[in-house]
C-alpha positions as CSV (number, residue, x, y, z in Angstrom):
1,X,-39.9,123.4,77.9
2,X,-37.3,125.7,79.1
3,X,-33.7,124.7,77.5
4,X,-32.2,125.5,80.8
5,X,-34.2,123.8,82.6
6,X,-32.2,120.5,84.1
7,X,-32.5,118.0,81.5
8,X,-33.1,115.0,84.4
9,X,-36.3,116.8,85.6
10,X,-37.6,118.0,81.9
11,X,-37.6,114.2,80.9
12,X,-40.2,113.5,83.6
13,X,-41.9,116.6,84.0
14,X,-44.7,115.8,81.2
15,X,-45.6,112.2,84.1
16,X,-46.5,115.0,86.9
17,X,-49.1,117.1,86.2
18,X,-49.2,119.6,89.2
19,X,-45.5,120.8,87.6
20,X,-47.6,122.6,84.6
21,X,-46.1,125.8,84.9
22,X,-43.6,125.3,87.3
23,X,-40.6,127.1,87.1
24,X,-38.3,124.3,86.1
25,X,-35.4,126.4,85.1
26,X,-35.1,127.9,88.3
27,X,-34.6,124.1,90.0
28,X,-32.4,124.3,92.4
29,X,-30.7,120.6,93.3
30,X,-30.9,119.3,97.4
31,X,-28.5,116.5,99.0
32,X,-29.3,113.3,98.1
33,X,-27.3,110.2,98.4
34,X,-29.2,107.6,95.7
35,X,-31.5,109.8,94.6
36,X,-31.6,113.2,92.7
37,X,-33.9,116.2,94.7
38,X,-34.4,119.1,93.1
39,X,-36.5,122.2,94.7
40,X,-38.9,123.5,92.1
41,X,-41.1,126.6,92.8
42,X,-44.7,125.5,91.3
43,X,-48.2,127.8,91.0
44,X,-49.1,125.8,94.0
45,X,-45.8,126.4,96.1
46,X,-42.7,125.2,96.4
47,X,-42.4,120.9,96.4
48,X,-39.6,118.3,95.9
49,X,-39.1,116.3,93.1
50,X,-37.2,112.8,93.9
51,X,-35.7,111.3,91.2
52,X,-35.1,107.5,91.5
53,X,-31.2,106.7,91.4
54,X,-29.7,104.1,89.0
55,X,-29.5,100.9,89.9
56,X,-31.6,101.3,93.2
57,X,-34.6,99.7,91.9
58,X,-32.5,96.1,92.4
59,X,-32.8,96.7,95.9
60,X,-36.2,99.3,96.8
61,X,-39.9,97.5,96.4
62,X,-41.1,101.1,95.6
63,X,-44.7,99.8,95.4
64,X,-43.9,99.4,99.4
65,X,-42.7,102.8,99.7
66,X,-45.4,104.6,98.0
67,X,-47.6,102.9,100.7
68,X,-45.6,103.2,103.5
69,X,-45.0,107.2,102.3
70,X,-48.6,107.4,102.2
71,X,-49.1,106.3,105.4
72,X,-46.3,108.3,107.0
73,X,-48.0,111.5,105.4
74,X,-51.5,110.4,106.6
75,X,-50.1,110.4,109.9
76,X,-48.3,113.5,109.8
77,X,-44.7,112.3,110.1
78,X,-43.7,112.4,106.6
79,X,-44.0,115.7,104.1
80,X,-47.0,115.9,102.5
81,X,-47.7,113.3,99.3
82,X,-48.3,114.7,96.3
83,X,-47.1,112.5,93.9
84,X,-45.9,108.9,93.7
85,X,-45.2,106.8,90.7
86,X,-45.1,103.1,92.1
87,X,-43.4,101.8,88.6
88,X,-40.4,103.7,89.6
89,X,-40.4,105.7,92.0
90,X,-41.1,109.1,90.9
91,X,-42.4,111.5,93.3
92,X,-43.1,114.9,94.8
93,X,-43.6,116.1,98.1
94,X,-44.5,119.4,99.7
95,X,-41.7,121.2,100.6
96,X,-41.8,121.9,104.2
97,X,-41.4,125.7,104.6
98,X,-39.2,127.0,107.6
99,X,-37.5,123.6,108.3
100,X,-33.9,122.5,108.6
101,X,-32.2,119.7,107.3
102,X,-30.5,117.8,110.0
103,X,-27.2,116.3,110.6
104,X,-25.1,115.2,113.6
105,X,-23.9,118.8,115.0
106,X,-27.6,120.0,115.0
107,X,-28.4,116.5,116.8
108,X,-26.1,117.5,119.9
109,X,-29.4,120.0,120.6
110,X,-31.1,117.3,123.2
111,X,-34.3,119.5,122.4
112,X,-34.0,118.2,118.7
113,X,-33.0,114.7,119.6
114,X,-36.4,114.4,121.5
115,X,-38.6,116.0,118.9
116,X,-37.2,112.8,116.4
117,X,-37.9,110.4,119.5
118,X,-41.5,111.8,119.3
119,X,-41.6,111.8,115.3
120,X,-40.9,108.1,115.8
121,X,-43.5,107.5,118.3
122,X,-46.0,109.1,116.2
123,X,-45.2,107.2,113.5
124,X,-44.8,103.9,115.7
125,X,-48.4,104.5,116.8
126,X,-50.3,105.4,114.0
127,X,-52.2,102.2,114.0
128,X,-51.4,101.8,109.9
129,X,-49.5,99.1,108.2
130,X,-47.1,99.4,106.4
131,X,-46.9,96.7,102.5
132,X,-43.9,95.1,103.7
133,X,-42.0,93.7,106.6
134,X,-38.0,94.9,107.4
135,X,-36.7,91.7,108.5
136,X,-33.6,91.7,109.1
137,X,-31.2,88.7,109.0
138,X,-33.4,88.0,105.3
139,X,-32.3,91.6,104.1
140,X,-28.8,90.3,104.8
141,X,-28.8,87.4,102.7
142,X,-30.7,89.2,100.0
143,X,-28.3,91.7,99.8
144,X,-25.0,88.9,100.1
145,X,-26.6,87.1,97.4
146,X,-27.5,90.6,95.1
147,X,-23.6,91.3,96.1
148,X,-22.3,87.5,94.9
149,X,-24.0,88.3,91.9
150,X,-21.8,91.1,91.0
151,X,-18.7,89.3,91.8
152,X,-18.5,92.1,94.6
153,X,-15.4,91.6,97.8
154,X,-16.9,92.5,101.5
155,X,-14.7,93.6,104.2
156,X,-12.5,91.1,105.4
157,X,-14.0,89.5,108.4
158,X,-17.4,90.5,107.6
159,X,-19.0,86.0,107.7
160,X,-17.3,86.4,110.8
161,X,-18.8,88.8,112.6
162,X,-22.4,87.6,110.9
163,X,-22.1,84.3,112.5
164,X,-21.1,86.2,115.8
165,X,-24.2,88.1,115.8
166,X,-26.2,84.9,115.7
167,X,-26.6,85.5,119.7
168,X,-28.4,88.5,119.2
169,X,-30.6,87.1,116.8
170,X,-31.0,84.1,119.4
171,X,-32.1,86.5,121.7
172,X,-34.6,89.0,119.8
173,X,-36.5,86.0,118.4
174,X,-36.9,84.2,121.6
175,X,-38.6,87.6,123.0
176,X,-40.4,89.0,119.8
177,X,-41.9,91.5,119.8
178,X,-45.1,93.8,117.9
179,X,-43.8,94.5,114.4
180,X,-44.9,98.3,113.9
181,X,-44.6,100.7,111.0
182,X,-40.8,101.9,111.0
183,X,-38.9,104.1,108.9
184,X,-35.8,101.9,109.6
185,X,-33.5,104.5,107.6
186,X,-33.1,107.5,109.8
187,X,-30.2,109.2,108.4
188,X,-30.0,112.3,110.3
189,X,-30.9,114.4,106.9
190,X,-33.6,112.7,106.9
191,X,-35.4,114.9,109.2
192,X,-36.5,118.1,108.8
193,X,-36.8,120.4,111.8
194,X,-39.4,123.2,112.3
195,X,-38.1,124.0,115.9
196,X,-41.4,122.8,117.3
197,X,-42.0,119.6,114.9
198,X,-39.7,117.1,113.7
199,X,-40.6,115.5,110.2
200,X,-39.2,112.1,108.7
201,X,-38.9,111.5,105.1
202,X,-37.7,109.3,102.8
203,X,-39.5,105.8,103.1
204,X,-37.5,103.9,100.4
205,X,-36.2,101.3,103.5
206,X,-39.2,101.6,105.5
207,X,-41.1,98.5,107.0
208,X,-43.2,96.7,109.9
209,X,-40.4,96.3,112.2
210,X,-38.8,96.5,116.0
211,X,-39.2,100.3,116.9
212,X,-36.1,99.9,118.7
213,X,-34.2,99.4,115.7
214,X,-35.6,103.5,114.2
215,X,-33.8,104.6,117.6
216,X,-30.9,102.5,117.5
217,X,-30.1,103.3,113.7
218,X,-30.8,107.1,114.5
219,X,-27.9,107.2,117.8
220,X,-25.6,105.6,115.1
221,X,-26.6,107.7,112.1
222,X,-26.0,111.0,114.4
223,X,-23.0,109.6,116.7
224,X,-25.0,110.0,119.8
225,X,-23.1,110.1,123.0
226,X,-24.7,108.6,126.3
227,X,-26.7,111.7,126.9
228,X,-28.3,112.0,123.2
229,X,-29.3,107.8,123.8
230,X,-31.0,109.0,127.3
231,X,-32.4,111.8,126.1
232,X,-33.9,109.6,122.9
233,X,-35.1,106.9,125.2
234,X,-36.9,109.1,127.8
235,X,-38.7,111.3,125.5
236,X,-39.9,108.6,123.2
237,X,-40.8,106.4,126.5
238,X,-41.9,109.5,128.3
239,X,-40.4,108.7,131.3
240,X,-37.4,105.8,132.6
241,X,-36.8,103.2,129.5
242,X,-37.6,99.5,130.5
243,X,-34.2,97.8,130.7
244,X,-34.8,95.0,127.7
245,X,-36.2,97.7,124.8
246,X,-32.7,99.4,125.9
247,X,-31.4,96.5,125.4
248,X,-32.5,95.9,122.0
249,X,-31.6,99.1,121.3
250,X,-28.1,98.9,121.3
251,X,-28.1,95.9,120.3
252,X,-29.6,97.3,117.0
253,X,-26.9,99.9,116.9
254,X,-24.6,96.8,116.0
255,X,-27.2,95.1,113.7
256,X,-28.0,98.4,111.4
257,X,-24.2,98.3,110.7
258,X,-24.1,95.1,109.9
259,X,-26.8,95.2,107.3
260,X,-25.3,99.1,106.5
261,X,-22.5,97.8,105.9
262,X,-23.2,95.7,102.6
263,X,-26.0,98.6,101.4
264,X,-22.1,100.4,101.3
265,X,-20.7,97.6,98.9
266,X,-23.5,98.0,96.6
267,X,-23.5,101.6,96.5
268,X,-19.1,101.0,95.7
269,X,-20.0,98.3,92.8
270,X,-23.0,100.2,91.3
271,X,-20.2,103.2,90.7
272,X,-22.3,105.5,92.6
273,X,-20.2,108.8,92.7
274,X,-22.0,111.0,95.7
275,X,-19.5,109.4,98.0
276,X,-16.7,106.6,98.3
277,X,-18.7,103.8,99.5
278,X,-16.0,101.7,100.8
279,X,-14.5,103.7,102.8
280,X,-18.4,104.3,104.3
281,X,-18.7,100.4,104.1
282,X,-15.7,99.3,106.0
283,X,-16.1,102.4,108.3
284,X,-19.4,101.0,109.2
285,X,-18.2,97.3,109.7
286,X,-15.6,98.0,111.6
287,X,-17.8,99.9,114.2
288,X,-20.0,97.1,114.4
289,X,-17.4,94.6,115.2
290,X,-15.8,97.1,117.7
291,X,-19.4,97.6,119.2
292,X,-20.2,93.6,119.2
293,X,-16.7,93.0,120.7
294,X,-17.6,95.4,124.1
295,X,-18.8,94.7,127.2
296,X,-21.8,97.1,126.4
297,X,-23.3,94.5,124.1
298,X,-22.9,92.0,126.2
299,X,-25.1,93.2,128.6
300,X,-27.6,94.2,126.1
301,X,-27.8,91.0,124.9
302,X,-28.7,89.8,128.4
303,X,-31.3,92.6,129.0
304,X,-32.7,91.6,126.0
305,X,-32.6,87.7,127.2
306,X,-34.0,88.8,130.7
307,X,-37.3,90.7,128.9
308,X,-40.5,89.7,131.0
């Protein structure tokens, strides 16, 4: 094994046998914000290698992301699966050749914001399952009571604003509706842009769950302004949104901050160093409370209450 090789990716290359003469030296490390990613050029092309980050298997059922992966690749959403270790987490993935990594300035191209809203679709409508459900108000408490655990502080206010949001729980479980696959973590660098296809990757969150809540995390994830929601909304609809999944929509954007929000606080009290996690955290809270507190959710909540 090559000494200069990085010493992360030489302690599990001897688990993945399609890195046999891969070119481990010449590695080259991608963004990642839990994980490690490193590029590596192999005989059979170029692929990613995801390297589980500490601590996160307290919070990941990574036997539910291999499936769910699996699934999303089957249906030509995610990468291509090559590998996937479910004890851990382990895997590689085609790299997807001519693609961009997005963020929120290369979401203000509408054309790009409707090639995610059909990624989503696609994904929506694959007729799979994914292992597990994303439910949310459970994921809160799990996480609260992962956080007691560590003797961790959240942002002042934050069983405030929980017990505020009881109305929009109210609401979405007096109109349920049917629980599809879902990434439910659409960071904007999560997708990869050919100019003609949009891919999704990363299923470490993903889950049977609302589809409203992929588009609602997505127009927080990339800021999106009024036009970037419509344009979402029509493409993935194909046509004028009905006024309820709007509704839950927005009413999501509040929600995935909420839950956010304390993924932030782990992050801080893990010592994770890719970013400073409280500022993200309270950043996050106090747009949900802002959000919660206008007269925008207010009348999602009653769109949502209104659903026929």
């Amino acid at each position: 094994m090559n000494d200069a090789a990085p010493p992360e990716l030489t302690a599990v290359a001897a688990r993945i046998p399609l890195l046999d003469g891969a070119d481990l030296a010449g590695a080259r490390r991608l963004a990642g914000l839990t994980n490690v990613n490193h590029l590596v050029v192999t005989p059979d092309g170029p692929v990613v290698v995801r390297l589980p980050g500490t601590g996160t298997s307290e919070y990941i059922d990574r036997v539910a992301e291999g499936a769910a992966a699996r699934v999303a690749a089957d249906a030509g959403v995610n990468a291509e699966l090559l590998f996937f270790d479910d004890t851990d987490g382990l895997m590689v993935t085609r790299f997807v050749e001519g693609a961009v990594t997005m963020d929120a300035a290369r979401f203000t191209d509408l054309a790009s914001v409707s090639r995610a809203a059909v990624a989503f679709r696609t994904l929506h409508e694959c007729g799979g399952r994914f292992a597990t459900d994303f439910v949310l108000f459970p994921m809160i408490d799990e996480y609260k009571g992962l956080l007691a655990s560590k003797g961790a502080t959240l942002p002042d206010g934050y069983d405030d604003v929980q017990a505020e949001a009881e109305a929009a729980r109210g609401a979405l479980q007096a109109h349920p509706v049917l629980l599809v696959p879902c990434h439910c973590d659409p960071l904007c660098e999560n997708f990869l842009d050919t100019g003609e296809r949009m891919y999704l990757i990363d299923y470490e969150y993903a889950g049977n769950n609302d589809p409203m809540w992929d588009l609602g995390d997505l127009s927080v994830e990339g800021g999106f302004g009024p036009e970037q929601d419509d344009a979402l909304l029509r493409a993935y609809f194909d046509g004028d949104p009905p006024a309820d999944q709007v509704g839950r929509m927005v009413v999501y954007k509040a929600m995935c901050d909420l839950l956010w929000t304390l993924w932030g606080v782990i992050q801080h009290v893990n010592d994770n160093p890719a970013d400073d996690f409280w500022a993200y955290a309270t950043g996050r809270f106090e747009r949900c409370r802002a959000l919660m507190a206008s007269p925008e959710f207010a009348t999602a909540i009653e769109a949502v209450r209104h659903a026929r």
